[in-house]
C-alpha positions, 0 to 999 in steps of 0.5 A: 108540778115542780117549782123550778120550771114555768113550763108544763109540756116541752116539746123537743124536736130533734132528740140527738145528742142535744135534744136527748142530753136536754131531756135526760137533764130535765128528767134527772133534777126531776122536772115533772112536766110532760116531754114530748120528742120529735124525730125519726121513728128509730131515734124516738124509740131510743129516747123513749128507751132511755128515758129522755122522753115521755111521748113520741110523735114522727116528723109527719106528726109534727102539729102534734108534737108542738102544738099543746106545748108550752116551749119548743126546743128545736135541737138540729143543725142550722139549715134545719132549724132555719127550716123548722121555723117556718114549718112549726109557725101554724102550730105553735100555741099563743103564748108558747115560747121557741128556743133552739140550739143552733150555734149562729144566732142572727139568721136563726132570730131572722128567720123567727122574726118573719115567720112565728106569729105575734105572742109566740115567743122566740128565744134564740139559745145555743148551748155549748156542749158536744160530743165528738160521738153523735145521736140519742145513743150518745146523750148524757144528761151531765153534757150541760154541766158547768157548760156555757149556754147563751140566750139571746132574747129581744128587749120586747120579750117578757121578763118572766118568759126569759126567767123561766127559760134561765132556770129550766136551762140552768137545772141542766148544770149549764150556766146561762149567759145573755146577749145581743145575737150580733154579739154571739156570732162575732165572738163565735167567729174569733174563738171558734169559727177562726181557729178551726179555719186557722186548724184547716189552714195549718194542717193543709199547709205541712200535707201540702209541704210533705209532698216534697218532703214526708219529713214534715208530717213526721215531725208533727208531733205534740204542738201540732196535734194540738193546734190542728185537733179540730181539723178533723172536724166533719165539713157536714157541721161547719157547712151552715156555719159558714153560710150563715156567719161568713162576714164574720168570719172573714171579718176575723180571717183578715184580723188575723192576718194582719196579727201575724203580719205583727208576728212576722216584723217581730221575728227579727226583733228578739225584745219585742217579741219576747214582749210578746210572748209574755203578753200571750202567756199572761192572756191565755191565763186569763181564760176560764177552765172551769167552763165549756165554751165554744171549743168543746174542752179537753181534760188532760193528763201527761203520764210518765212510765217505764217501757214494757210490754201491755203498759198502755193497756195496764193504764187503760184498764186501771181507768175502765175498772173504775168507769173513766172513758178516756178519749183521747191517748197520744204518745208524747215521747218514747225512748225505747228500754227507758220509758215515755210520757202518754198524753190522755184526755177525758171529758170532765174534770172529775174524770182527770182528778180521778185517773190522777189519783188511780194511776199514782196509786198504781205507781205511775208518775202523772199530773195535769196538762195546760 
C-alpha cells in the first residue's frame, strides 16, 4: 500500500465525469489500494475499460459496493447524493468515512447528520472542476489539477481522518481549502450562483428587447458573450442548486441589486464613477488565475490574421497536430480583404502557452486575453 493515502478500498458511487476523473487521478499518482464504482452497468464498463476502476458493482449492489470500503465518494448531483445518505446508512462500516461532491454543502452535512450511524464519518467536499461535456467517456485524471476543492469537516471529526482526506484529495492536483458549510454556500451564491442568475437575467433582457428590434442581438458582440456564457448552462444542474441555496442566493440577488442601484446614481456623476471603475479594475486583479474556482475557467488567446480562404481551419489544424482541443472559437472582429481577430479558449494554461507559441511559429500575430 502506498504511503500517501489512509485508506485501502474506495468506494466511488457515481462514476461520471467526477467520479471517473477521481479514480483516473488516484490510479495516475499510483494509489495502489482497491476501487470500486457504483453506477449503471454501461457507465461501469466504461470505467472499468478505462482504468478508473477496479471492481464493478450496479446500483442494485449497492450494500456490496460500500460496505468493505474504507471511504465513500458520492459524486452525483445533489438531489441524489441527498438520496444516496439515506440509502447507504445501513451498509457503511464503523470507521469509514463518507464525502461527496455536491456543490451546496448545508443540506448535504444535514442530511448526513440525520441518517449516517455514530463512528461513520462524514466529510462534506466539493471539488470544483467540470467540464462542459459529461459522463465517464469525458473523465480526465488531470481535471483536478490546480483546481480548488473545499472540505467542510465538524470540529468533532478526528484529526487524522480530515488529513487523510487532504492528502488522498490533494494526489489529484487540487488544492484543499477548509471551511464552515455555511461559508461555502454563501460565498458560492455571490460568485457562482449569482452571476449565472445576473448571466440569465442579462440575456433574457436583450431576447426580450429584440423582439422590437433584431438590432439588439446583432449587436451583442464580445462583452455580452462574455457576460452571458453560462446562460446556456442546463437548468438539470442548477435545478437543486436552487433549491437547496435559495436564501442564499436571494440574500445576494438583493446585494446586487442595490449595488446597481449605487451604479445607477453614478451615472450622471463622471468623478465618482470614474472612482468606481478604478475600484473594479484594481479588485478584479486581485482574484487568482492560476486556479479553478467556482466558475469553471477559460484559458484565452486573441489571435490576429490575414482574411483568406481556410485561415480558421490552418489554425485549427496547427492546434490538432499538436493535440491541443480548442474549446471555444468566436470571431471578434473582421473587415473583409483586411483580416480579423478570433477569440480561442482552452482548458489548461499549458494549452494556451502552447498554441501561443505554434501559431506565432506559423506567423500569426497572438497573445493572452484577461
Amino acid at each position: 500500500m502506498t504511503a500517501f493515502s489512509g485508506f485501502k478500498t474506495i468506494a466511488i458511487v457515481g462514476v461520471g465525469l467526477i467520479g471517473g476523473s477521481f479514480g483516473l487521478a488516484l490510479k495516475r499518482k499510483g494509489f495502489l489500494g482497491k476501487i470500486i464504482g457504483v453506477d449503471r452497468p454501461g457507465n461501469l464498463e466504461n470505467a472499468l475499460q478505462r482504468g478508473a476502476i477496479d471492481r464493478a458493482c450496479t446500483r442494485e449492489q449497492l450494500r456490496e459496493g460500500v460496505e468493505e470500503a474504507d471511504l465513500i465518494f458520492l459524486a452525483a448531483p445533489i438531489h441524489v447524493i441527498l438520496r444516496q445518505l439515506e440509502e447507504i446508512s445501513d451498509y457503511v462500516k464503523e470507521g469509514a468515512v463518507i464525502t461527496d461532491a455536491g456543490s451546496i454543502k448545508r443540506q448535504i452535512v444535514k442530511t448526513a447528520e440525520a441518517h449516517l450511524p455514530r463512528r461513520r464519518d462524514f466529510i462534506g467536499s466539493h471539488p470544483m472542476a467540470g467540464s462542459e461535456f459529461k459522463g465517464i467517456n469525458a473523465a480526465d485524471h488531470f481535471l483536478f489539477e490546480n483546481a480548488t476543492w473545499v472540505l467542510t469537516p465538524d470540529d468533532a471529526i478526528s484529526r487524522s481522518k480530515v488529513r487523510a482526506l487532504v492528502e488522498l484529495v490533494e494526489l489529484t492536483g487540487a488544492k484543499v481549502l477548509i471551511m464552515d458549510p455555511r461559508l461555502h454556500d454563501e460565498i458560492a451564491a455571490a460568485v457562482s450562483h449569482l452571476p449565472q442568475m445576473a448571466a440569465l437575467a442579462l440575456m433574457n433582457l436583450a431576447a426580450d428587447k429584440n423582439e422590437q428590434s433584431p438590432y439588439f442581438l446583432k449587436m451583442a458582440a464580445g462583452g455580452f458573450r462574455d457576460m452571458t456564457r453560462i446562460a446556456s448552462s442546463p437548468y438539470g444542474i442548477w435545478k437543486s442548486i436552487c433549491q437547496t441555496n435559495s436564501d442564499m442566493i436571494s440574500a445576494y440577488i438583493d446585494f446586487y441589486i442595490e449595488e446597481l442601484r449605487r451604479v445607477k446614481g453614478m451615472i450622471k456623476e463622471p468623478d465618482e464613477l470614474e472612482r468606481y471603475f478604478s475600484k473594479a479594475a484594481a479588485n478584479r486583479l486581485s482574484i487568482p488565475t492560476d486556479t479553478k474556482g467556482f466558475l469553471t475557467p477559460q484559458f484565452e488567446i486573441s489571435v490576429t490574421a490575414i482574411d483568406r480562404p481556410g485561415i480558421i481551419a490552418s489554425m485549427a489544424t496547427i492546434l490538432a497536430d499538436n493535440k491541443i482541443n480548442i474549446k471555444d472559437m468566436e470571431v471578434l472582429k473582421i473587415r473583409e480583404n483586411e483580416g480579423g481577430t478570433f477569440r480561442l479558449a482552452f482548458s489548461s494554461e499549458n494549452d494556451q502557452v502552447n498554441a501561443i507559441e505554434l501559431l506565432r511559429a506559423k506567423g500569426f500575430d497572438c497573445r493572452k486575453r484577461g
